[in-house]
C-alpha positions in Angstrom: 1.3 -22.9 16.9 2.6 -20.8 20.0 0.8 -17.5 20.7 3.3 -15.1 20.1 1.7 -12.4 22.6 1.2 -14.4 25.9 4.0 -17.0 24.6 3.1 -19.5 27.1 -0.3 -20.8 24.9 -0.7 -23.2 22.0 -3.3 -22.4 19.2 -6.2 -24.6 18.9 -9.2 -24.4 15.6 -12.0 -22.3 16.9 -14.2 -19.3 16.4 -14.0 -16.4 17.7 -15.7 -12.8 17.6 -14.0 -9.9 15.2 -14.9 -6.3 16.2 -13.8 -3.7 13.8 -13.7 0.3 14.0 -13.8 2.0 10.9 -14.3 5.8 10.8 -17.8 5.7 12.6 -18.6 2.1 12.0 -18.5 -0.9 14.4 -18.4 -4.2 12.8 -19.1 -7.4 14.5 -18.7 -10.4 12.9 -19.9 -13.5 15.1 -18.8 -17.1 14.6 -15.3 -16.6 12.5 -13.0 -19.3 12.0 -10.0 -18.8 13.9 -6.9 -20.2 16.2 -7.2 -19.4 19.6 -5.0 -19.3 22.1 -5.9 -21.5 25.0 -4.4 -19.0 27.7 -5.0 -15.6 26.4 -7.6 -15.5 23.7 -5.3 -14.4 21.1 -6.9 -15.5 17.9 -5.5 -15.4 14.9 -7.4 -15.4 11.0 -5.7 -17.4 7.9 -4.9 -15.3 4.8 -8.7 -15.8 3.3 -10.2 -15.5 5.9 -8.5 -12.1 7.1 -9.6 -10.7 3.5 -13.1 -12.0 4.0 -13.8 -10.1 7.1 -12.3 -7.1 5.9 -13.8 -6.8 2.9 -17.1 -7.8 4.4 -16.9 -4.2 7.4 -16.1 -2.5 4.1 -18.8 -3.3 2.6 -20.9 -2.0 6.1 -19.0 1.3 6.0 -20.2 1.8 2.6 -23.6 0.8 3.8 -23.0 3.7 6.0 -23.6 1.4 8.9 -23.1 2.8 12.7 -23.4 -0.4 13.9 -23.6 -3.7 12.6 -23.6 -7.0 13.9 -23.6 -10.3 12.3 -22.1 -14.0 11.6 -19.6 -15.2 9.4 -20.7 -17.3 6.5 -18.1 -19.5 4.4 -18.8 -19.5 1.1 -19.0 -23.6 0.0 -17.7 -23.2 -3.1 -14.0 -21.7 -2.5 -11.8 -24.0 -0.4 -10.9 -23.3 3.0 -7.2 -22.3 3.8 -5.8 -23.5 7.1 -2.4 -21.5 7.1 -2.6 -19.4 10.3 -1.2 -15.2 9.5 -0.8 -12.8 11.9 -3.2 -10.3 9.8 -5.9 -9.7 12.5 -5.4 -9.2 16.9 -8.0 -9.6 19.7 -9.6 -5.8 18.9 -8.1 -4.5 16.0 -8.6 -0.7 15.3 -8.5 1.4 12.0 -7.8 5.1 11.7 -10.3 7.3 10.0 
């Protein structure tokens, strides 16, 4: 797929690094499965994946965590989705 923000790169499979802000939480998630664009680093998360990593920084906010860092772990018994969304950017940001 062409990265619709630089619009010169192609998507490739990868990983890449998620950093969420939520109220006073940082979330890093290390390691998640992504396509990345091979000029500007765009990535972009399928549909499952998307909801995986957001439910997973709420579930640290709740945790009360200020900071927490960690990788991304697929789950072997659902099935993995390949359909690319345009859910999550490089750094997204949330509003307290």
């Amino acid at each position: 797929m062409k990265c619709v923000i630089c619009k010169n790169g192609v998507t490739v499979k990868g990983k890449t690094t998620v950093t969420l802000n939520r109220g006073e939480s940082v979330i890093v998630i290390k390691d998640v499965p992504a396509r990345v664009c091979g000029n500007c680093g765009e990535y972009y998360l399928d549909d499952a994946t998307a909801d995986k990593v957001y439910h997973q920084a709420d579930e640290a906010v709740k945790r009360r965590a200020e900071v927490e860092i960690f990788r991304y772990a697929v789950d072997p018994r659902k099935p993995s989705v390949s359909q690319p969304s345009m859910v999550a950017e490089k750094k997204p940001t949330y509003g307290k």
